[in-house]
N, C-alpha and C positions, 0 to 999 in steps of 0.2 A: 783674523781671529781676534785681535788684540781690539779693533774697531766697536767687534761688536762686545767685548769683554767691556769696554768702556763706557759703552751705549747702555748697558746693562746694568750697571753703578751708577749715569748719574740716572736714569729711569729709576732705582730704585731708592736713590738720595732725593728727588721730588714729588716719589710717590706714585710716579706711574708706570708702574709694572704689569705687567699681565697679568691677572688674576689677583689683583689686589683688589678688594675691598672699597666701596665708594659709599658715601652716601651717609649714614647712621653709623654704621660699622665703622669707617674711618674715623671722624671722628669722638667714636668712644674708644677705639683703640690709643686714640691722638690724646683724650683727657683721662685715660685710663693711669698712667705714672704719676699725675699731678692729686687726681683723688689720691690716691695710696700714699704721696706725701704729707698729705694734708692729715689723711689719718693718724699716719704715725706720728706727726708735728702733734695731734691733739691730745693724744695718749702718754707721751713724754712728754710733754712740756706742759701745756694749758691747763690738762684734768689737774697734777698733782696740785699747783701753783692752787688754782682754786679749792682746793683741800686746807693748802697751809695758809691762805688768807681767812678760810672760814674759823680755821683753829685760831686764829690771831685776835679777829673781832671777838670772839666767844672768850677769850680770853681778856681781853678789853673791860669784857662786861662784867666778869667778873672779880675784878678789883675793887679792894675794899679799903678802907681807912686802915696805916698803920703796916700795909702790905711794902714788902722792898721792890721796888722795881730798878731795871737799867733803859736808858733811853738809846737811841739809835746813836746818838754820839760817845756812849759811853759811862756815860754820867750814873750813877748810881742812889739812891735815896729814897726816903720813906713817904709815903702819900699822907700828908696830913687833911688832905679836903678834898674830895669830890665834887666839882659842877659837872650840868651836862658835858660837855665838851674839853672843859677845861680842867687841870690835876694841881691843887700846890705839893709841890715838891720839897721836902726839908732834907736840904744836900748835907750839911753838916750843922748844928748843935745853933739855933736862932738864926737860919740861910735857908730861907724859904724862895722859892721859884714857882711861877706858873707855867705850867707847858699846856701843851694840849696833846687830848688822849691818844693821838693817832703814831706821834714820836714812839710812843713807849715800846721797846721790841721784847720784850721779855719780866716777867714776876722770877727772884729770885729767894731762893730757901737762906734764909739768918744762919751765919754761920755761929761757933756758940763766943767768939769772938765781939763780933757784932751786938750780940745778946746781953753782952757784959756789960759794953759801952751804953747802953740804952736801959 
């Protein structure tokens, strides 16, 4: 009994059991887990990710002269120029910087702090 209890485990660990499935059938059962991964991967991960890149360029675009932003390292300051691609940046009081538009992770609201100094 044990022979054929063992016979019957690895026939079913390689797939050949009696009345399994061949041909089409097998393997959609075989790529059946892997789509469903795939889906759920797209749905969590990729869809949102593509939402918050859209929000990001849209935001990009509309950056104006005199607006605060923060760059990806931190850095904080006012946009005094627009080029295509490129931002000057006035970090603090005649410290101007070039970046380019893509660094910038965020437009921030003037604190009334800020507003004073300015």
């Amino acid at each position: 009994m044990n022979a054929n209890v063992l016979k019957l485990l690895g026939d079913l660990a390689t797939g050949q059991a009696a009345g399994a499935g061949g041909g089409a059938a097998g393997i959609l059962n075989m790529l059946l887990p892997f789509i469903l991964i795939f889906g759920i991967f797209y749905f969590l991960v990729i869809l949102p990710q593509k939402k918050q890149q859209k929000k990001h360029v849209e935001m990009l675009n509309q950056l104006q002269k005199g607006d605060l932003v923060v760059m990806n390292c931190g850095i904080k300051g006012r946009i005094s120029e627009i080029r295509n691609n490129d931002i000057k940046l006035e970090i603090s009081p005649k410290v101007i910087i070039t970046i380019q538009k893509g660094v910038i992770s965020g437009r921030i609201t003037a604190t009334k702090e800020e507003e004073k100094e300015n």
